[in-house]
N, C-alpha and C positions, 0 to 999 in steps of 0.2 A: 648639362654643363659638365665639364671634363675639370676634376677636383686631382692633385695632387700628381701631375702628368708627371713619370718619370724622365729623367732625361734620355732623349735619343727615342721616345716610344712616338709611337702615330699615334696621335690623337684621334679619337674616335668624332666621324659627323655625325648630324641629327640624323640623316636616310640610314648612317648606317645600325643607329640604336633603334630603328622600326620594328616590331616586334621583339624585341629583348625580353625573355623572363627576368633578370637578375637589373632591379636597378642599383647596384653596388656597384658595378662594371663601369668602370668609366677612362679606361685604358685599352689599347688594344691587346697589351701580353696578360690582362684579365681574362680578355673577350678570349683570347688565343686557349686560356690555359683551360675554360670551363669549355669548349669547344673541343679540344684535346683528351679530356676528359669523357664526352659525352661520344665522340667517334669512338674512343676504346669502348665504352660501352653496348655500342651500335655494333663493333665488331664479335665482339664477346655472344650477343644475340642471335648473329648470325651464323656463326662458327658453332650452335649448339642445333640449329633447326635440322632435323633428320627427316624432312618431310620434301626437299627440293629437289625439282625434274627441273627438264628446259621448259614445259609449259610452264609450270609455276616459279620460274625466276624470268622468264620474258615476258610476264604480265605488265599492264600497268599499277595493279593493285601491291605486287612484291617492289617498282621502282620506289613507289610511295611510300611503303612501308620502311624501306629502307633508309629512306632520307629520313623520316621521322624518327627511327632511331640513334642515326647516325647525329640529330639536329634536337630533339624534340626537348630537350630537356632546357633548351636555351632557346630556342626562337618559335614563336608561339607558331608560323607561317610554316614551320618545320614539314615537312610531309604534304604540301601543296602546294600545287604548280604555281606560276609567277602570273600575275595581271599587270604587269607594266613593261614597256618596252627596256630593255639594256641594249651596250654598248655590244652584244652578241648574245647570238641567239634568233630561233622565226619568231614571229609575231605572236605576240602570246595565245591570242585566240586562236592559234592552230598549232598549239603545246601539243595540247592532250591527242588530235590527232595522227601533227608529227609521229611524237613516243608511241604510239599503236603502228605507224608502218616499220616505224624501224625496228621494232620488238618482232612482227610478223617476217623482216627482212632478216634479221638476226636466225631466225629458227632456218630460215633456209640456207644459211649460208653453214651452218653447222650443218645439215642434214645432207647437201650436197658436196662438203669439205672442199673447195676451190684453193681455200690457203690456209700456210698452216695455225697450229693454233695462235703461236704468235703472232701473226700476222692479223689473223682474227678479234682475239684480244685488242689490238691495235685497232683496229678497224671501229670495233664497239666502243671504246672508249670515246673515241674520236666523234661519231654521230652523237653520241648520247649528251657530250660537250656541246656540238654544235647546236642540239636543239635547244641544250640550255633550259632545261624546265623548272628550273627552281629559282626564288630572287638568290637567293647565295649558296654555297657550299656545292656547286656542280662538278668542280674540279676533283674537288676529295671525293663526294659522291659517285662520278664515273669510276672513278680509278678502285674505290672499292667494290664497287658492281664485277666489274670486269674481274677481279680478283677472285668475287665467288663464280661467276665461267668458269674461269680456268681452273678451280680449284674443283666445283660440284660437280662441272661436267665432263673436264678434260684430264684429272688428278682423282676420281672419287674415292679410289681405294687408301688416299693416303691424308688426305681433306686436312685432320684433324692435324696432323702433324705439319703441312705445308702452313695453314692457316697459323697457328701458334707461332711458327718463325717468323709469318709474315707480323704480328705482334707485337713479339720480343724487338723487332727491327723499328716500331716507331715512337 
């Protein structure tokens, strides 16, 4: 039940309080702000990991990983894949498969350089979107992914300081 709805805020529906950790939340610039919160965190984790190659960020173990950081501290589903059909996205029963071609397609598209990084970036974001593997946060989640690309594997020597700005900017 949505208790004390500010004015002008979306009210939050029943699907979308589905896994909530926090039952305090019952606005969406709540939902917004512990969310907001819990991404700079997800980013902070990632911006310290000194262990990432292209194998070990075009896993499926590092996409997971990431969204549970990015998620986990607020949506229990955080860090696994979606079992119900959305409004976009493949069929969930061929998530986990999808994300394994496109992660295998992703290393060759880097290893053979056809476009440039921008274009690349562009590209990964976009598949990772389309497959859609999470019930929510894919939007943020791709675009953060795509950030550590371009940051671990196109940027390496400068990471820490590209990463930081990109920070300071949300």
């Amino acid at each position: 039940m949505i208790i004390d709805e500010p004015e002008g805020a979306t009210p939050l529906k029943p699907d979308d309080m589905e896994g909530l950790k926090h039952a305090h939340v019952t606005t969406r610039e709540q939902l917004n702000e512990l969310e907001q919160a819990n991404i700079l965190a997800g980013q902070m984790w990632v911006s310290h990991r000194t262990d990432l190659t292209a194998d070990s960020i075009f896993s499926t173990d590092f996409i997971l990983d990431l969204h549970q950081n990015l998620f986990g501290d607020v949506w229990t589903w955080a860090g696994s894949t979606r079992t119900r059909e959305l409004s976009i996205g493949c069929d969930p029963l061929l998530v986990r498969e999808n994300l394994q071609n496109f992660l295998e397609d992703a290393k060759l598209w880097i290893q053979y350089g056809h476009d440039s990084n921008l274009e690349l970036c562009a590209r990964i974001q976009h598949k990772l979107v389309e497959i859609h593997p999470f019930p929510n946060g894919n939007g943020r989640h791709s675009r953060i992914f795509t950030d550590v690309v371009r940051i671990f594997l196109f940027y390496p020597l400068s990471k820490a300081t590209t990463f930081n700005l990109t920070l300071s900017k949300t």
